[in-house]
MARVOLO-802795 format. One record per residue (C-alpha): residue in three letters; x, y, z. Coordinates in pm, whole numbers, padded with zeros to 5 digits, always signed. Layout:
ALAXYZ;...
This chain:
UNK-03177-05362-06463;UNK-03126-05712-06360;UNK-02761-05695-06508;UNK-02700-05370-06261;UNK-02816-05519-05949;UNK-02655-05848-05989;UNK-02341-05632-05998;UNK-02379-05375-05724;UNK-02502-05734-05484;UNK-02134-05902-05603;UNK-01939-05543-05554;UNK-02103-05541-05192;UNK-01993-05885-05091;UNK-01662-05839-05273;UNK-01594-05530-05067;UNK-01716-05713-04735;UNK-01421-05948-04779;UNK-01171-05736-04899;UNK-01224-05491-04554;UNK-01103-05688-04309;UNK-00761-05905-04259;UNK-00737-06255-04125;UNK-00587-06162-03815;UNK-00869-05882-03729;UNK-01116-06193-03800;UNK-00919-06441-03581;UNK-00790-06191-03257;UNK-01081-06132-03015;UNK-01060-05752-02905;UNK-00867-05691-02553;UNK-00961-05457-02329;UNK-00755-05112-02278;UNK-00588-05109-01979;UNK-00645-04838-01742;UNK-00413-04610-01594;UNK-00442-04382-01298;UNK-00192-04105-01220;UNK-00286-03907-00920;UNK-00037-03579-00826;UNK-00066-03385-00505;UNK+00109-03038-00479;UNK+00138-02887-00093;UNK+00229-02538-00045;UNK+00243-02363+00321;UNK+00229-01971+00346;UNK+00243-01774+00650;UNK+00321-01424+00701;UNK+00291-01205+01014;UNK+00316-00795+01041;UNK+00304-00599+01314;UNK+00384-00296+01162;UNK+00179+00016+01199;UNK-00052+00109+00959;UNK+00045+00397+00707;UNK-00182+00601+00553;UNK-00211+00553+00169;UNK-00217+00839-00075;UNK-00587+00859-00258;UNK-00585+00698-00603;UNK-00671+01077-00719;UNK-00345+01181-00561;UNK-00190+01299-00244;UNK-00405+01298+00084;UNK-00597+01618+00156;UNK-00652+01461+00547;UNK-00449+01191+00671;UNK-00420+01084+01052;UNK-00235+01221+01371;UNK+00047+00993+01379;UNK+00323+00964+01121;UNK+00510+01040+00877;UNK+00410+01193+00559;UNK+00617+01270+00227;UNK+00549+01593+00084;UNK+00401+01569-00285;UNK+00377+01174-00251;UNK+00152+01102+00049;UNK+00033+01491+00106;UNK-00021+01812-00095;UNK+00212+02112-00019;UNK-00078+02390+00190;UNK-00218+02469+00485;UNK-00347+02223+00731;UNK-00513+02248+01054;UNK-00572+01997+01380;UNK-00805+02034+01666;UNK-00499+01928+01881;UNK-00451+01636+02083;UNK-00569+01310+02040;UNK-00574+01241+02407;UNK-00626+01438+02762;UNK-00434+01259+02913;UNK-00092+01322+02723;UNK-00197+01711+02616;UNK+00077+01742+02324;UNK+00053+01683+01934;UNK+00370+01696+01810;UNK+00434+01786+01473;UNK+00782+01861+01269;UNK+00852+02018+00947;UNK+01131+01798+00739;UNK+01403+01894+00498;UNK+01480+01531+00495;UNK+01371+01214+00662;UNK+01714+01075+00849;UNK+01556+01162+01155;UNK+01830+01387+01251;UNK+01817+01713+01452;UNK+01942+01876+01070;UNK+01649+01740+00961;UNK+01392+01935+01125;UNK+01282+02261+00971;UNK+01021+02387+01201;UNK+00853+02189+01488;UNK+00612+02241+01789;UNK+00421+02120+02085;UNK+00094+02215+02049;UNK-00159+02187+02351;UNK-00452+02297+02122;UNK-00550+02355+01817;UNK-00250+02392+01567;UNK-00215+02536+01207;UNK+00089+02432+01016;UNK+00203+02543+00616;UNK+00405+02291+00474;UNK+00591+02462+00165;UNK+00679+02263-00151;UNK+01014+02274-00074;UNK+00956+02050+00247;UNK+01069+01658+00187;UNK+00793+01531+00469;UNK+00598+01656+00757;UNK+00620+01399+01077;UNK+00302+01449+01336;UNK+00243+01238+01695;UNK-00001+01252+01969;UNK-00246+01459+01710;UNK-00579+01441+01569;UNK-00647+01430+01199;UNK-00509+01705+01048;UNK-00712+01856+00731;UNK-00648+02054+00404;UNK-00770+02456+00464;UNK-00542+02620+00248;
């Protein structure tokens, strides 16, 4: 037993010495030298609308009721059917205006069927029509 740990005491300071170079023993260790990077990024975005808003087709499809003023594409915005409006949105200017369109270049050619209503007003837009234009009117909604 003696034998054994005499040898496993010379293997440990064997191995002590045999680690390490003469330079690692000699060099005293230098600090790392720290670095600082610093980045800035800038960026400016500005954006102005004045436009009117439009109303937006339901995420369950065309509108079934949409608002007195506009215009409306037929199978996009609204469903093909019947709709009806109380009439005008104001007293003072008695009309709601409201056109039928075969197409939307804003042409007389355009116009399929159009009125001046003073009251209430009932209008069928067809399948066929490419958009239905309304002004001065109060929602119109879905009966047929």
């Amino acid at each position: 037993m003696l034998t054994h740990s005499a040898a496993a005491v010379a293997g440990l300071v064997l191995g002590a010495g045999a680690t390490g170079s003469d330079a690692d023993r000699r060099t005293p260790a230098q600090p790392a030298e720290t670095v600082t990077a610093t980045a800035t990024a800038t960026a400016t975005v500005t954006a102005t609308t004045t436009a009117k808003p439009v109303a937006q087709p339901s995420p369950t499809g065309p509108l079934r009721e949409f608002p007195g003023d506009g215009t409306f594409l037929v199978g996009q915005d609204i469903q093909p059917g019947t709709y009806r409006t109380t009439g005008p949105q104001d007293d003072e200017l008695p009309n709601c205006y409201w056109a039928r369109l075969r197409n939307t270049s804003g042409g007389l050619s355009g116009i399929i069927a159009n009125d001046n209503a003073q009251g209430q007003a009932v209008v069928t837009i067809t399948p066929t029509d490419k958009a239905f234009q309304t002004n001065g009117c109060q929602t119109w909604k879905k009966v047929g």
